[in-house]
N, C-alpha and C positions, 0 to 999 in steps of 0.2 A: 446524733447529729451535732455539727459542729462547723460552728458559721464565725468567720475572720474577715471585716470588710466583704469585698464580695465573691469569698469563696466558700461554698457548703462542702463540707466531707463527712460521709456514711461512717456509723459505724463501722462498719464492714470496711471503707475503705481506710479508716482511721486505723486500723489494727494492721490490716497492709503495711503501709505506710512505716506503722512501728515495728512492724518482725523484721521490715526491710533494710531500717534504719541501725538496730541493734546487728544484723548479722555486718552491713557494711562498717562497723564499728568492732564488731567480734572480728572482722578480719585485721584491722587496725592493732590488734593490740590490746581494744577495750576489754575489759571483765570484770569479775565480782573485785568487789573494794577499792576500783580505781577512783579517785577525784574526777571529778568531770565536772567544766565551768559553764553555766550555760547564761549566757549574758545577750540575750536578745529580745527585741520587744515581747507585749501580748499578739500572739499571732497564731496559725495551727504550726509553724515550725517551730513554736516552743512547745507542746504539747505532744508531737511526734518526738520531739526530742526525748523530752523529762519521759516519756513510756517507753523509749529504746533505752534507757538508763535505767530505768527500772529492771524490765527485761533479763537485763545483764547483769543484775546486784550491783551496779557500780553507783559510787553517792553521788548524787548532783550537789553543784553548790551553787544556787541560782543565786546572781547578779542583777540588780536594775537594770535595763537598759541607756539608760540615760548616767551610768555612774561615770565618775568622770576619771581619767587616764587615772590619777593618784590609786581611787578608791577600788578600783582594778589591782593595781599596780599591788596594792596590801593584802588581798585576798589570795593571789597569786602568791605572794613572797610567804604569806603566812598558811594558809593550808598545803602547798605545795601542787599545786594544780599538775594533772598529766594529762590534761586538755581541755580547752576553752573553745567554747564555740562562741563565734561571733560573728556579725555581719562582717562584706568581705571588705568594706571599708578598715573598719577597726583591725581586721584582721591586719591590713598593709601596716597601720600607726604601730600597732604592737610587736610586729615580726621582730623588728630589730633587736627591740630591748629582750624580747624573750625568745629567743630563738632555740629555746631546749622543749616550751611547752607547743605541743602540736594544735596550730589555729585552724578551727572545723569554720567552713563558711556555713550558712541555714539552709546547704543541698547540700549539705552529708559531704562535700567535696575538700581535699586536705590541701592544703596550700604546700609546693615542692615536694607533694606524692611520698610522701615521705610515714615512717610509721611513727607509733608512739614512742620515746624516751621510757626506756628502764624506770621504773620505779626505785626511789630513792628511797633510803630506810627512814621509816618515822611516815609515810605518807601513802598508808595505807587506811583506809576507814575502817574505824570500829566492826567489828561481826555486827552484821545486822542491822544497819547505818542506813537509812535511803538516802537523806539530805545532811549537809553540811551547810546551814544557814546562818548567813552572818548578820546582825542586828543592825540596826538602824544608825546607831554609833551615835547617837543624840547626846551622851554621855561619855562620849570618849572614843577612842578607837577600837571600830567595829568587833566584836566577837563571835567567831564559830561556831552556832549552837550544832550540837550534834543530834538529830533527829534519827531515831531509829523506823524501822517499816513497818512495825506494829505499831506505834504514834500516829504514824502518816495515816496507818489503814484506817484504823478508829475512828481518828477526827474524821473523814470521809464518811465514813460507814454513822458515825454519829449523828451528824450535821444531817445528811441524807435522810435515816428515819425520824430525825425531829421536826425536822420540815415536810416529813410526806413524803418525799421527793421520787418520784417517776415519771416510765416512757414518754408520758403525756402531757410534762413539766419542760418550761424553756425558761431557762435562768440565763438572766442576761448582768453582765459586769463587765467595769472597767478596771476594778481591782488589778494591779501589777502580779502576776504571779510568778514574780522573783520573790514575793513577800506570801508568808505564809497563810494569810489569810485568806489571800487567791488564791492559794495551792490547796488550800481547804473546799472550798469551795468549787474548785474545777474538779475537787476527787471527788466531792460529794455528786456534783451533776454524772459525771463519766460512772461510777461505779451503781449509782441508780437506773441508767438508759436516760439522762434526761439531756433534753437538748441544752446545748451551750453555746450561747453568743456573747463574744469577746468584742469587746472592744481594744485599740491598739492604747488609747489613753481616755483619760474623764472629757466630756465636753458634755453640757448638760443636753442640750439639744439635740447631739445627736443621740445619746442615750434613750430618749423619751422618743425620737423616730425610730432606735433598733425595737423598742420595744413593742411598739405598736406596729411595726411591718410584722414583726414573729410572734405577736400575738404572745406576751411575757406571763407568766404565770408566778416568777420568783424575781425582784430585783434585789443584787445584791452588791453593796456601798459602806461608805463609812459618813457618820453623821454629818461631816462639811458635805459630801455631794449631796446626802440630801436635803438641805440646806439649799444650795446651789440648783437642785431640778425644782424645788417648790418656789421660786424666784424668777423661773423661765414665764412669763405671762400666758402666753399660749398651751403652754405646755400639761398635756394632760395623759396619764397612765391608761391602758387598755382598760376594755370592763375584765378582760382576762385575769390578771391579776391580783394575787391572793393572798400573796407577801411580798412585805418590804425587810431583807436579812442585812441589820446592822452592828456592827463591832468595829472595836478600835479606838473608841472615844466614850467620854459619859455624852448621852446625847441629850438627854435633859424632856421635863413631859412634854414643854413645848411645839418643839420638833413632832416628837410622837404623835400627838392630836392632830398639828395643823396636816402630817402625812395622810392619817389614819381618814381626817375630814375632806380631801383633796380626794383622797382615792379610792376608797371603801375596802383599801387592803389593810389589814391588821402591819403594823409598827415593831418587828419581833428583834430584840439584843440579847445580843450572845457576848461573851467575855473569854478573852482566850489571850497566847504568847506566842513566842517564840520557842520559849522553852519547854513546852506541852504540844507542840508540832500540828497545832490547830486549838480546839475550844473545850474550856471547861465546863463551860454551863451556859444554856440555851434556853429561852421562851420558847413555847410550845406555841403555835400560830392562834391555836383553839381558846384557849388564855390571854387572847387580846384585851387592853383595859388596864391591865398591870403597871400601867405606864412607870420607868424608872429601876426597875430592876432588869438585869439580864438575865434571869430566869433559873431552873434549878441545876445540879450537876446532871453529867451527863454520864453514860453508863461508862462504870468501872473508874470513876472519879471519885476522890476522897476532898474532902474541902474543910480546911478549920480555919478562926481566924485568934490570930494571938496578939495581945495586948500584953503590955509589961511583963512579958518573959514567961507568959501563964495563958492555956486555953481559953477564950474566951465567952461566955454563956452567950444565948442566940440573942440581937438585939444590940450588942457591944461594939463600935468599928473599933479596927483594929486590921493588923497586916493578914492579906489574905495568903493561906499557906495549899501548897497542894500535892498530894500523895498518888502514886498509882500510876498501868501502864504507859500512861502518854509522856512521863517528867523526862525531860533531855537525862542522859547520862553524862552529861557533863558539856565545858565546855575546851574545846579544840585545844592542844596541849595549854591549857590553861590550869593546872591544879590548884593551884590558892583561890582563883574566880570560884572554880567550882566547889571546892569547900566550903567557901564563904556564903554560896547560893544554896545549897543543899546540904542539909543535916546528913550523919551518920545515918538515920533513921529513915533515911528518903523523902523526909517531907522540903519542898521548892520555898525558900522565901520568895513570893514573888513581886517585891518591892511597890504592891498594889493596898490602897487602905479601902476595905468592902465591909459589909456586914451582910452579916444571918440571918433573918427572918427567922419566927417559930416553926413557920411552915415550907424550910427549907430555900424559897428564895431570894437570890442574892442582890446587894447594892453596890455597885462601886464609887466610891466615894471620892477616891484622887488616886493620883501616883504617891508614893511618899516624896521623892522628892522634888515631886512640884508644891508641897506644901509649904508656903511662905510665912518664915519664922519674924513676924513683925512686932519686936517690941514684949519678945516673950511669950504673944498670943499665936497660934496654929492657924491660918487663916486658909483653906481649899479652896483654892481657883478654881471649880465646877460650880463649888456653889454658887458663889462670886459670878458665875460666868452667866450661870441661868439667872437670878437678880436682873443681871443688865439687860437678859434678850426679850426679859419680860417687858421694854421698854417699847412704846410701838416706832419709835424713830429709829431703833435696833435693828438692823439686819444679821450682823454678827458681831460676835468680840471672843476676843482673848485675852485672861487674865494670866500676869506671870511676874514674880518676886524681881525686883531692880536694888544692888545696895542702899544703903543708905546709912549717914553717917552716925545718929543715934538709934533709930528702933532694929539698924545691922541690915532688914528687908522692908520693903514695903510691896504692899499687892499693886500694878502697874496694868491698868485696864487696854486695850488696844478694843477702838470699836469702830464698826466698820456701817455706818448711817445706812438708813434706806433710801432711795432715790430721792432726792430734790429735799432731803431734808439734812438739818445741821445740827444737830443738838450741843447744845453746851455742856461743857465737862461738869459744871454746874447743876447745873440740870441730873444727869446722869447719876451723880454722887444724891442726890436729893431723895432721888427713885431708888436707889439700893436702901437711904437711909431709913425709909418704912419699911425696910423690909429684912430687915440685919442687922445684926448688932455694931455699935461703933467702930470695935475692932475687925471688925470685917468690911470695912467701906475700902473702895478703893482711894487711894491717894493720890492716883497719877490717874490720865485718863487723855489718853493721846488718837485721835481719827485721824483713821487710818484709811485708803481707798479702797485697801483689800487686804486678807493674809497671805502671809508666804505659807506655802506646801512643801513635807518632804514629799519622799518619790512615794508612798505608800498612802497618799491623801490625806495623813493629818496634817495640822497646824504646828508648823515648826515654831515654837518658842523660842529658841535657842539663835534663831538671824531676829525676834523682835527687842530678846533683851540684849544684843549688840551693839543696839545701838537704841538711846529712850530719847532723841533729839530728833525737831522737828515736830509737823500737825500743830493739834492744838493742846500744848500740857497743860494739867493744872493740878497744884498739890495743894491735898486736903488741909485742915487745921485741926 
């Protein structure tokens, strides 16, 4: 089953749909290793899509829906698209400029009936490709990850028997499944029989009514929504519900407990990329309690973590590296990226600092390069971050490095009060300082109404340190 606002589609009628879909597209032109762009909201016409692409061997290269004409525009110029499916608005804004790529509207129908454009040399997908997925570009201009269909299948097929998942399971998300974390988790529900309600975007309230109309048994988010659904006052999860599947962020115990006490579903994090085409390592729902690890690898995953250019013994943070079928084979004609990302050897730097446990499961600890070099000292805005929300005038924060003219960084708090209350930066720096060492206090500490989101539900850092003016600043001594 398979529920979009207010339309339910059968199994049965879902597979229609997609044999339908791939054959009006096999008459088009479409086939194995073609590009195909599919840039439209969550809905069941991005799902009959992404399975008529499959079908065909042809790579999808899912777009946000909400990406803006440039960020289109790049993906397009740089994988070399031989068709883009869009709503039929976008389809008019874009004809002109591109009038080589064939614009599919969300009924399968071709704007000036026209077929697909010759494939140009060089823009063909890898053997074996499903997805062509491009990053979030937090870092720079977006890149290609190349997903293969033995990746895609795994993560699915993983995620699925880690969480149980079956006929009699309704997983409910507003995950964007232009991003692979949605794509993970729509495989995972489809390739189990479990039902899937989508939401078109996040809004916490209606989340907490999908679930409780379809009686939810799995919710799955990234720690701001839930954040954001345990802040709705009224709002309360079915007795259905049995897990809460979170990744994408350190979510910290907090979160975890106040979910875990709210709703008597186990708190379960998983840890996964872009470049592994869904998740490495997964909390078992059964292992509730664990709070702070996202749990152990997951089958046919290899995991070490390296510190100073040497393996690192269990217990040590350090860069998490990872080997095995799911690692991208690289990125979209990019060769130096991809050397750069991936040893000879096949193991991923995956620019993540986690540790080991003895007993196999994992922490994540930051990104490396959110890690804010102040004055010499290593300072991780996670940890920094949990500190502040231990505060009870805390509803949320974000910590992240802002220059500065002698320690080069300093840690820049961004916190977001509870209702009706004001806390002073003051204050706030007082509450870290029991509880952290001096070089880890924030220096700045600006309230803020709320955070900015990219299109994948994390907390964009990158529009907070653009600008550290305004609220209330205050820098430490």
């Amino acid at each position: 089953m398979l529920v979009c606002s207010d339309r339910t589609i059968s199994r049965a009628e879902l597979t229609a749909l997609a044999d339908g879909r791939a054959a009006r597209l096999a008459a088009r032109g479409i086939g194995r290793g073609d590009l195909v762009g599919l840039c439209l909201p969550n809905g069941c016409e991005w799902v009959v899509t992404y399975l008529a692409l499959a079908r065909l061997q042809a790579c999808c290269v899912p777009l946000n829906a909400a990406s803006a004409v440039a960020e289109i525009t790049h993906v397009i110029r740089d994988s070399g698209l031989r068709a883009l499916f869009v709503s039929a608005e976008r389809a008019e804004a874009l004809a002109g400029t591109y009038a080589d790529q064939v614009l599919l509207c969300p009924d399968g129908a071709i704007p000036r009936d026209r077929a697909a454009p010759e494939r140009g040399p060089g823009h063909a997908a890898p053997a074996g490709a499903a997805c062509l997925a491009y990053t979030s570009g937090t870092t720079g201009s977006p890149k290609g990850v190349i997903q293969t269909r033995r990746a895609v299948r795994a993560g699915g097929a993983n995620l699925a028997a880690r969480l149980r998942l079956g006929p009699e399971d309704r997983v409910v998300t507003a995950l964007p499944l232009a991003h692979t974390y949605g794509t993970n988790v729509m495989n995972a529900a489809l390739d189990s029989g479990a039902g899937l309600i989508l939401l078109e975007r996040f809004d916490a309230a209606a989340m907490l009514e999908r679930s409780a109309r379809h009686a939810a048994t799995v919710v799955a988010g990234v720690p701001t929504m839930y954040r954001r659904l345990l802040s709705e006052p009224e709002g309360r999860m079915p007795r259905s519900l049995r897990c809460g599947l979170s990744a994408g962020q350190c979510a910290g115990e907090d979160l975890a407990m106040a979910w875990e006490e709210r709703t008597g579903a186990p708190y379960v994090e998983g840890w996964g990329m872009t470049e592994l085409g869904g998740m490495a390592t997964l909390a078992a729902p059964e292992l509730a309690g664990r709070h702070g690890t996202a749990g152990t690898t997951l089958p046919g995953v290899r995991l070490r973590v390296e510190a100073g250019g040497r393996v690192a013994p269990p217990g040590t943070p350090g860069e998490l590296q990872v080997h095995g079928p799911i690692v991208t084979p690289g990125y979209w004609n990019a060769p130096r990226q991809t050397a750069a990302a991936i040893g000879v050897d096949g193991w991923l730097r995956t620019g993540d600092v986690g540790v080991i446990a003895a007993d196999g499961r994992v922490r994540i600890v930051d990104r490396i390069k959110d890690v804010v070099l102040c004055g010499g000292y290593s300072v991780f805005p996670a940890e920094l971050e949990r500190a502040i929300r231990g505060h009870p005038a805390v509803r949320d924060v974000a910590v992240a490095g802002v220059p500065d003219p002698v320690l080069g960084e300093i840690p820049c708090a961004w916190v977001v009060a509870e209702h009706g209350a004001a806390p002073a930066a003051e204050e706030i720096i007082r509450h870290c300082r029991a509880l952290l060492a001096a070089h880890k206090l924030p220096r700045r500490v600006v309230l803020v109404p709320g955070l900015p989101l990219t299109a994948n539900g994390k907390v964009d850092k990158r529009a907070l340190t653009s600008t550290t003016s305004g609220g209330n600043p205050h820098v430490a001594d």
